[in-house]
N, CA, C and O of each residue as an XYZ file, in Angstrom:
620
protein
N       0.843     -1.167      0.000
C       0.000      0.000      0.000
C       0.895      1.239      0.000
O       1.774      1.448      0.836
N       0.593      2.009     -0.984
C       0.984      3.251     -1.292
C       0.884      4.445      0.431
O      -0.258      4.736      0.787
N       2.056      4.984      1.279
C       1.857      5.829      2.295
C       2.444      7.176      1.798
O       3.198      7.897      2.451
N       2.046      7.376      0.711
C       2.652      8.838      0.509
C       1.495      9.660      0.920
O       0.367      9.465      0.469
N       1.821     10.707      1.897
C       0.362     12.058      2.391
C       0.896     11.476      3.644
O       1.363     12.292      4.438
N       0.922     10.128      4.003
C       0.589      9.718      5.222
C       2.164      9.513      5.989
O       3.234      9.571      5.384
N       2.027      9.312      7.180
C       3.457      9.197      8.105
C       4.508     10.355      7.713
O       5.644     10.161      7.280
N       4.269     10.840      7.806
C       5.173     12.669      7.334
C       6.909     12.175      6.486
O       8.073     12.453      6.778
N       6.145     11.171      5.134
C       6.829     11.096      4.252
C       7.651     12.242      2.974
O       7.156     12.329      1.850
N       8.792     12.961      3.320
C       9.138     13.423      1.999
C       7.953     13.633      1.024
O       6.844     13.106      1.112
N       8.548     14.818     -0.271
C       7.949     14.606     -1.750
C       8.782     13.123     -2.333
O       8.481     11.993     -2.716
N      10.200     14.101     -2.080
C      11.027     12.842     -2.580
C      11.040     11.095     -2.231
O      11.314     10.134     -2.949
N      10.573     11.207     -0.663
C      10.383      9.774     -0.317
C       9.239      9.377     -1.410
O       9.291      8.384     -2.136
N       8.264     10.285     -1.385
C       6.782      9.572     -1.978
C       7.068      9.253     -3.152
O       6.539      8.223     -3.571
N       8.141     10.143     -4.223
C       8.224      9.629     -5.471
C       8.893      8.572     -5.849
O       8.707      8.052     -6.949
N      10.097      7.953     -4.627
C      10.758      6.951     -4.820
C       9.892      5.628     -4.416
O      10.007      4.524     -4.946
N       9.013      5.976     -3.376
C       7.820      4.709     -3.294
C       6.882      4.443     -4.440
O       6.699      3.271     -4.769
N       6.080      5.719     -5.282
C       5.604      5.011     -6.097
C       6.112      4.862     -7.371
O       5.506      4.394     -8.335
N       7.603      5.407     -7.338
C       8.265      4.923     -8.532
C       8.649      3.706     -8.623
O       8.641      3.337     -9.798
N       9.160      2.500     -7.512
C       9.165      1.426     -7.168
C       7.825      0.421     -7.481
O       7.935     -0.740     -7.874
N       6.630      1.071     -7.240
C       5.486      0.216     -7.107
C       4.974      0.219     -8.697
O       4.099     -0.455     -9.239
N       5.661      1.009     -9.107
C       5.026      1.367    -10.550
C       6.228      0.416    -11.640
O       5.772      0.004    -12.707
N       7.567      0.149    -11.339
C       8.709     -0.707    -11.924
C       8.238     -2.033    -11.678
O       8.677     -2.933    -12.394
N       7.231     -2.355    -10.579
C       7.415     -4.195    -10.002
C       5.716     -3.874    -10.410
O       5.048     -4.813     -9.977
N       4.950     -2.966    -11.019
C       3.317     -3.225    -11.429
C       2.572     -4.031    -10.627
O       1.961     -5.047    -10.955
N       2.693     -3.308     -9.111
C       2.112     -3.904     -7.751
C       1.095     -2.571     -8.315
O       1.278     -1.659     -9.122
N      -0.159     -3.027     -7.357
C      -1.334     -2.596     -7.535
C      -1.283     -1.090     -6.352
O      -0.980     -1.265     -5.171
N      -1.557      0.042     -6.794
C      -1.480      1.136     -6.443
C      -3.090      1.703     -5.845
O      -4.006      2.325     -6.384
N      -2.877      1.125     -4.446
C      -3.677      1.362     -3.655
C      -2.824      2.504     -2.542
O      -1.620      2.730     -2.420
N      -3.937      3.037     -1.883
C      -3.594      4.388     -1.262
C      -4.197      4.235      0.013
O      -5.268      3.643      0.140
N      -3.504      4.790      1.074
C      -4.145      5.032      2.184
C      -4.247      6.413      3.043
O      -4.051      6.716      4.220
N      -4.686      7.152      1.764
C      -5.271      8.216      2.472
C      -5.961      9.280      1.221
O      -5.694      9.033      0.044
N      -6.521     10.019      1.445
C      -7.948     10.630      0.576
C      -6.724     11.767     -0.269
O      -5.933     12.525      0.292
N      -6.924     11.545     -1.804
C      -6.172     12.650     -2.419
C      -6.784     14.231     -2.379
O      -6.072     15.195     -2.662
N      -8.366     14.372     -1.945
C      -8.651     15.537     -1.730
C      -7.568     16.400     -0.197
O      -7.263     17.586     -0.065
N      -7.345     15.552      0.445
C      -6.185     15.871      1.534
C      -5.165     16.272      1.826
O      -4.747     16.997      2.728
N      -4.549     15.527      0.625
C      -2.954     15.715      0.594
C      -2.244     17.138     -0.079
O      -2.658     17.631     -1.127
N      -1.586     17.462      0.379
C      -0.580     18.537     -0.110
C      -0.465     18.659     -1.636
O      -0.338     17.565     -2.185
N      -0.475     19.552     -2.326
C      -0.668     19.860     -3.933
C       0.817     18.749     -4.780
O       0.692     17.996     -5.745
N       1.814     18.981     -4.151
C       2.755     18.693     -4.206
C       3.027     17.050     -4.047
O       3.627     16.423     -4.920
N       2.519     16.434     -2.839
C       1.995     14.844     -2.968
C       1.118     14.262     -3.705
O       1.352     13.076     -3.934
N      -0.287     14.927     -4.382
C      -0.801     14.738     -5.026
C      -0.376     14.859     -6.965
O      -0.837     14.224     -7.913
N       0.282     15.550     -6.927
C       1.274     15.674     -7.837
C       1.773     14.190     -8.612
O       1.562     13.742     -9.739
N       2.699     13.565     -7.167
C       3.000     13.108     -7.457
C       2.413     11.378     -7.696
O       2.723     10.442     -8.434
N       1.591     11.581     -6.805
C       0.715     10.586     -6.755
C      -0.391     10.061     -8.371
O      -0.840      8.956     -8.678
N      -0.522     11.705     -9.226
C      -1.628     11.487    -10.305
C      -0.431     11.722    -11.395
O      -0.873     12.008    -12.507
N       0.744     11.670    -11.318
C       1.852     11.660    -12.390
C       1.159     10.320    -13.525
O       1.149      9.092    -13.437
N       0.583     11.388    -14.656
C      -0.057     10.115    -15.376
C       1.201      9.486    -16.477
O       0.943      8.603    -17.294
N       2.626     10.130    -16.326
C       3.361      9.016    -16.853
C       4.171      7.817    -16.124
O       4.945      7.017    -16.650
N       3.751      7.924    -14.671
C       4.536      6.840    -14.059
C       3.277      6.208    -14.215
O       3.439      5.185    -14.880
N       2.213      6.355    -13.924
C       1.009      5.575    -13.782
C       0.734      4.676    -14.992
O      -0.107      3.777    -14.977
N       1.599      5.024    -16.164
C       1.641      4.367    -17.447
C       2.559      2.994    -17.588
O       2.464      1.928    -18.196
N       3.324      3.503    -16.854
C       4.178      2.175    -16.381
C       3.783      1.629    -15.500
O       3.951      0.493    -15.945
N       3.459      1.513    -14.760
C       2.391      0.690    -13.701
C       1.406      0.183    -14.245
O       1.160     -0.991    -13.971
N       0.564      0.886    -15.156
C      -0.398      0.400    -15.805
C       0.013     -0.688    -17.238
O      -0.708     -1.604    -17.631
N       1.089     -0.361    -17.723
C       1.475     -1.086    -19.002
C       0.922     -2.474    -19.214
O       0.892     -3.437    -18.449
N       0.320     -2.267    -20.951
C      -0.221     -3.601    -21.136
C       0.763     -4.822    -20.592
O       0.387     -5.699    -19.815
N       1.920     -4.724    -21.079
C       2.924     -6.055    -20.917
C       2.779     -6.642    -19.513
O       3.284     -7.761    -19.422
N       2.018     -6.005    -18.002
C       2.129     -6.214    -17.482
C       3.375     -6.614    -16.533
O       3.166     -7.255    -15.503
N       4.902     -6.146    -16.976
C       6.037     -6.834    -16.594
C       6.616     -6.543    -15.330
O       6.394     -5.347    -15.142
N       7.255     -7.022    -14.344
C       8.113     -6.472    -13.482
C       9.139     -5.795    -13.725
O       9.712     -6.102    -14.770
N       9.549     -5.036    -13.172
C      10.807     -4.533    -13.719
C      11.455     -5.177    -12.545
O      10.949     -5.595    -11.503
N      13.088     -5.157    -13.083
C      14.000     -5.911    -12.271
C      15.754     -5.296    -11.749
O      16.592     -4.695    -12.420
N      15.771     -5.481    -11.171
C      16.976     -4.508    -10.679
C      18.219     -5.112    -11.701
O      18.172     -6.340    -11.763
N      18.829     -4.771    -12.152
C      20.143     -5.290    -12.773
C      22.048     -4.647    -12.134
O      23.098     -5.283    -12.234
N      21.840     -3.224    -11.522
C      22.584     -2.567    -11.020
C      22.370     -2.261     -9.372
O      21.485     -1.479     -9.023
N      23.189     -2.889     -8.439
C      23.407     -2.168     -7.274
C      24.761     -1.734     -6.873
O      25.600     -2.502     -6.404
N      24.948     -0.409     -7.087
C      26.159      0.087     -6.210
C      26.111      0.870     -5.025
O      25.551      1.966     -5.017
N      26.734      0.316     -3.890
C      26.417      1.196     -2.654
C      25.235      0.571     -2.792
O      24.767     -0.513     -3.143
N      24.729      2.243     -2.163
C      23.262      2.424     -1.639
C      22.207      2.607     -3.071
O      21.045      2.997     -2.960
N      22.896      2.222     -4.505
C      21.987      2.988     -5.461
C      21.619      1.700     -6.168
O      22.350      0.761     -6.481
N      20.292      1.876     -6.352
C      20.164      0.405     -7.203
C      19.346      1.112     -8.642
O      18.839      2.231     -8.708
N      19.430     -0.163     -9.951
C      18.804      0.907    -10.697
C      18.251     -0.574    -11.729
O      18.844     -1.587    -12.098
N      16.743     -0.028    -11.940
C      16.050     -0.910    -12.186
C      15.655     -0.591    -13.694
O      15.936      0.456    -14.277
N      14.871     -1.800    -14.296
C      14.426     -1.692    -16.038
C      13.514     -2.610    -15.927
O      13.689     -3.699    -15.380
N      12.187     -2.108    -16.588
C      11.381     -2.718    -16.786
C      11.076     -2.580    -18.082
O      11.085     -1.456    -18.586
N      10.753     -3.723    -18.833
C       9.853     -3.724    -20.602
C       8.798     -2.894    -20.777
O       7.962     -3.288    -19.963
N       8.325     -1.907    -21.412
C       6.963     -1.486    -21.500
C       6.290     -1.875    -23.046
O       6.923     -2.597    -23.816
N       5.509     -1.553    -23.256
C       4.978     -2.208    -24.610
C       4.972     -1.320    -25.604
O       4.348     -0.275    -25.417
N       5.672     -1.539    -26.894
C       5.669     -1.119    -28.387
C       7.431     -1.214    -27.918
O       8.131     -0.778    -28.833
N       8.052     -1.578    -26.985
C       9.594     -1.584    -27.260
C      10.056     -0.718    -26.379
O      11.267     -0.499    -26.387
N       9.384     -0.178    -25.627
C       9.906      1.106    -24.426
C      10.451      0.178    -23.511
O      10.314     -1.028    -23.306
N      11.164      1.179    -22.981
C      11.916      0.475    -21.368
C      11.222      1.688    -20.150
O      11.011      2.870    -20.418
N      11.006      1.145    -19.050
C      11.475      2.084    -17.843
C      12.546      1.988    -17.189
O      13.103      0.895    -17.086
N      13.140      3.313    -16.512
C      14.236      2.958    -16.300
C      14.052      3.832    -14.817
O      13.523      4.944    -14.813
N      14.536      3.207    -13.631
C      14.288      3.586    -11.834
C      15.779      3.726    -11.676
O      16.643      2.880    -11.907
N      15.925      5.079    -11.195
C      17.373      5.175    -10.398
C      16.792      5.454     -8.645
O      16.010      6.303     -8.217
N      17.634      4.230     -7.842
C      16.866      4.469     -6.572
C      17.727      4.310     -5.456
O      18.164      3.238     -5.036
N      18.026      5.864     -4.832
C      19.158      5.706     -3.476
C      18.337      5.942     -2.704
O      17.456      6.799     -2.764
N      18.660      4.849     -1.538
C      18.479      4.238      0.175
C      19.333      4.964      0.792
O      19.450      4.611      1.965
N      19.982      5.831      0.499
C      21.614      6.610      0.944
C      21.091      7.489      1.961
O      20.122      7.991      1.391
N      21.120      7.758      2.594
C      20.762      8.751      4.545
C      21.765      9.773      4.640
O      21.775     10.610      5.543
N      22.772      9.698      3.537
C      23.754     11.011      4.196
C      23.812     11.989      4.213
O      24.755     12.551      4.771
N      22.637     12.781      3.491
C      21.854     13.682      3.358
C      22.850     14.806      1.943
O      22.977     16.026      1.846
N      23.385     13.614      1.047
C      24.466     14.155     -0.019
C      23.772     12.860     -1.533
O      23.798     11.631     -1.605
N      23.301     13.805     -2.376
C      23.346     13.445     -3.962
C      24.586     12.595     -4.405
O      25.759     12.967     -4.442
N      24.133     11.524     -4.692
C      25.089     10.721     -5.531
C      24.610     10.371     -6.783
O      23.438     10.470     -7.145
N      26.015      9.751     -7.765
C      26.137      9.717     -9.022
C      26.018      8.503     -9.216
O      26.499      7.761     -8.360
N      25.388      7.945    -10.319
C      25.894      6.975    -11.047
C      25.904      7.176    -12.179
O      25.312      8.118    -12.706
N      27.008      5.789    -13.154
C      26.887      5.704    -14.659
C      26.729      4.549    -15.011
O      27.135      3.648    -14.277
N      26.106      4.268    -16.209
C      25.385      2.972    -16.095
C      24.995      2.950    -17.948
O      24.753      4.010    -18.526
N      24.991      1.769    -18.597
C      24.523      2.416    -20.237
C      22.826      1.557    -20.213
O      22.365      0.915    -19.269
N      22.258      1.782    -21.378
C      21.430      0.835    -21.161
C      21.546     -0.347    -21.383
O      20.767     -1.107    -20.809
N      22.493     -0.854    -22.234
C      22.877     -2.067    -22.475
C      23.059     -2.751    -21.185
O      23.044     -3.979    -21.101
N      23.226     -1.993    -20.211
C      23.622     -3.180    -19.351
C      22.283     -3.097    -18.376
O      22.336     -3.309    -17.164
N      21.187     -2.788    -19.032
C      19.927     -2.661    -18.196
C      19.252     -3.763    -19.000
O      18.080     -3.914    -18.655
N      19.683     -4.633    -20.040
C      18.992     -5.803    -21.016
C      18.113     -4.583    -21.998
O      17.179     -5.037    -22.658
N      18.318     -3.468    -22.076
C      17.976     -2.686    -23.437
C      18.474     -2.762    -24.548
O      19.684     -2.547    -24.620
N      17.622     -3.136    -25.960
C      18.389     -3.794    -26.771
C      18.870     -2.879    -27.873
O      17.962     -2.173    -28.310
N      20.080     -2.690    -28.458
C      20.697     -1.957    -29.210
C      19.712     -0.629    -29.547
O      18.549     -0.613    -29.145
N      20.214      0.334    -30.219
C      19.264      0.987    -31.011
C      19.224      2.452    -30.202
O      19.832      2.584    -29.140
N      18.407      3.603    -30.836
C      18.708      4.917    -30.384
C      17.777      5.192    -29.338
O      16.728      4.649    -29.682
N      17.589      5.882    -27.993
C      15.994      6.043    -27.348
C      16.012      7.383    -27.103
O      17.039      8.014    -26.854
N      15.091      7.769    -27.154
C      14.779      8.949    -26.419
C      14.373      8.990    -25.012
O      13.372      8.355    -24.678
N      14.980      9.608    -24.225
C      14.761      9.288    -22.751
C      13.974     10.687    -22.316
O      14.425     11.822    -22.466
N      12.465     10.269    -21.641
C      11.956     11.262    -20.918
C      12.457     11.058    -19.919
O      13.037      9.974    -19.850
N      12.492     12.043    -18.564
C      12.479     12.423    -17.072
C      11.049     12.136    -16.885
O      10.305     12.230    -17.861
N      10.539     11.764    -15.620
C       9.335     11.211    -15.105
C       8.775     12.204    -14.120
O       7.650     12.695    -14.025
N      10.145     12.402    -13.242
C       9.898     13.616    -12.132
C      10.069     14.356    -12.292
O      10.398     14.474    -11.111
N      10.376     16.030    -12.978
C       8.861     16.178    -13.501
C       9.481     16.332    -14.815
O      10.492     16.820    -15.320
N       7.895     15.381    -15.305
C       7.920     14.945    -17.254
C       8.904     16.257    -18.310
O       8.380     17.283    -18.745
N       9.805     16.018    -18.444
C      10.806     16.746    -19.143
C      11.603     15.490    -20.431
O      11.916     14.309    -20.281
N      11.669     16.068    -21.190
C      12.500     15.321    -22.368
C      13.965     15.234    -21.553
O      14.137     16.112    -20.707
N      14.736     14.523    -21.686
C      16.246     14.307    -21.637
C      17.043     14.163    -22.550
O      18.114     14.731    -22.336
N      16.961     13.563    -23.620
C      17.688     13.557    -24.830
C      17.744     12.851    -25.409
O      16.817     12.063    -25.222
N      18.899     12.350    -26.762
C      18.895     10.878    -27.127
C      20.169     10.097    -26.750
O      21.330     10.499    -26.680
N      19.624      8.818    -26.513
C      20.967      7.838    -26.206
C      21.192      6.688    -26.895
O      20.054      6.236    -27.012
N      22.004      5.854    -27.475
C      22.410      5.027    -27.754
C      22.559      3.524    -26.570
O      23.334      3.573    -25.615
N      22.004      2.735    -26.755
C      22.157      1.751    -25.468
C      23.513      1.341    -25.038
O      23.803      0.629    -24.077
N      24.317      1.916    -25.924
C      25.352      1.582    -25.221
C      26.346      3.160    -24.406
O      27.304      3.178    -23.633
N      25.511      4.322    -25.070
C      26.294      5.222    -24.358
C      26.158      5.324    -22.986
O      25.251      4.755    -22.378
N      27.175      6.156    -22.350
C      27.053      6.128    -20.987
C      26.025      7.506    -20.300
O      25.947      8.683    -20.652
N      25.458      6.879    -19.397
C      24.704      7.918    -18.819
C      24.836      8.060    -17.010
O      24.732      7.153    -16.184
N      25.125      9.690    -16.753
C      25.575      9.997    -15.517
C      24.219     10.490    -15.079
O      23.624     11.393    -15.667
N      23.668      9.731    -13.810
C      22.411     10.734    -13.696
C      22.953     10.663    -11.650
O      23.778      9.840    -11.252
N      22.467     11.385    -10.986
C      22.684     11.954    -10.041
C      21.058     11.980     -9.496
O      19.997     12.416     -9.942
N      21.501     11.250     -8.266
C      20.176     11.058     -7.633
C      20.286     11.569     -6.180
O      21.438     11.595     -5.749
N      19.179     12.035     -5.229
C      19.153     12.488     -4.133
C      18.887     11.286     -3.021
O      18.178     10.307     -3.250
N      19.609     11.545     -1.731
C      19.295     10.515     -0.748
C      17.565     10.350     -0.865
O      16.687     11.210     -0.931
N      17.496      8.787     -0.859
C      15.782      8.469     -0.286
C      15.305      8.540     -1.554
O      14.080      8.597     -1.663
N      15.857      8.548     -2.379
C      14.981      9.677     -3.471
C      15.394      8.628     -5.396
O      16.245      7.780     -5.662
N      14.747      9.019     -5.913
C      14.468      7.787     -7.405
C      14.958      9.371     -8.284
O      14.869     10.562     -7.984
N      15.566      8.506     -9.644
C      15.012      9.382    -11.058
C      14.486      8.295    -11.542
O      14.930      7.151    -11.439
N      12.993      8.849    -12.377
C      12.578      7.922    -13.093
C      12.679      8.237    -14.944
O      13.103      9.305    -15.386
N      12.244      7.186    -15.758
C      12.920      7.718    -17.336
C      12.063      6.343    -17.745
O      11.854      5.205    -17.326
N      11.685      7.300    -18.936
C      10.920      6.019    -20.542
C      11.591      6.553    -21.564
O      11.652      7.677    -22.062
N      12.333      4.982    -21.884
C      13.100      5.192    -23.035
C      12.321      4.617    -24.524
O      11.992      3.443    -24.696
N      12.191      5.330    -25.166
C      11.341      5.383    -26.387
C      12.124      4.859    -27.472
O      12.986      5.684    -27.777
N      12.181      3.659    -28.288
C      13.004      3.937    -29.574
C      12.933      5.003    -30.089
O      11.878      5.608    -29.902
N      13.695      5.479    -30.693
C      13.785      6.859    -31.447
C      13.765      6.222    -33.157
O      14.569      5.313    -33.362
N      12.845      6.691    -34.412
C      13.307      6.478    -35.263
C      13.560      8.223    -35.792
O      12.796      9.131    -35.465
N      15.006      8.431    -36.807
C      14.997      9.059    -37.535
C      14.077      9.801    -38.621
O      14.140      9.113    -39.640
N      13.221     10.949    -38.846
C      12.316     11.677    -38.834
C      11.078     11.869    -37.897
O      10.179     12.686    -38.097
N      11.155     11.038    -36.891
C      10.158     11.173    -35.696
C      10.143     12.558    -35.227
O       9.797     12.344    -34.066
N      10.256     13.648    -35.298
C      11.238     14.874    -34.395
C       9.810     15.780    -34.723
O       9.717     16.946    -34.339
């Protein structure tokens, strides 16, 4: 069960909980009234592109493939060929850490993607599955990303 509003959770805690629940497409139940919650929790709670991955036909789990330290970083299949992609530090030291990581080594298969940002929905750019990508995450706290094949004249 989803406790974001509730137990005087972070924004950031709440987005790394239902960014998690939304990678493993556990059922996103709530325990507490969204007319209630803070503009800002609710936010994050009706984010209708994580909710897309949670919802995805393929139904898939996503699965961790990377843990360093405290950062683990997860990929899930979405359907027409998308990936999700969870960057998620457990880290308490109250200091942003880095990782680099390509997608290739997330089981993303060759080819160009376009990577959105999840928190909040922003384009990121294009990548190659094998280029490297530095993303920088906050203690407690997720980046989330849908990587799109990219074809050439799509733009």
């Amino acid at each position: 069960m989803l406790i974001c509003g509730d137990y005087s959770l972070s924004t950031t805690q709440c987005e790394a909980q239902f960014a998690i629940w939304a990678m493993l497409a556990a059922p996103l139940f709530m325990s507490n009234d969204l007319n209630s919650l803070d503009p800002e929790v609710r936010a994050v709670l009706q984010n209708p592109h994580v909710i897309a991955v949670n919802q995805d036909p393929l139904g898939v789990q996503g699965k961790r493939y990377i843990k360093q330290d405290s950062i683990q970083v997860f990929s899930k299949p979405l359907n027409k060929g998308d990936y999700a992609v969870a960057v998620l530090s457990t880290r308490t030291d109250g200091t942003p850490h880095e990782i680099t990581f390509t997608l290739a080594q997330l089981k993303v298969p060759s080819g160009l993607y376009s990577m959105m940002d999840l928190f909040p929905p922003h384009q990121h750019g294009k990548y190659s599955a094998d280029d490297k990508l530095t993303v920088s995450v906050d203690p407690n706290g997720v980046r989330m990303f849908r990587a799109t094949p990219y074809h050439l004249g799509s733009d």
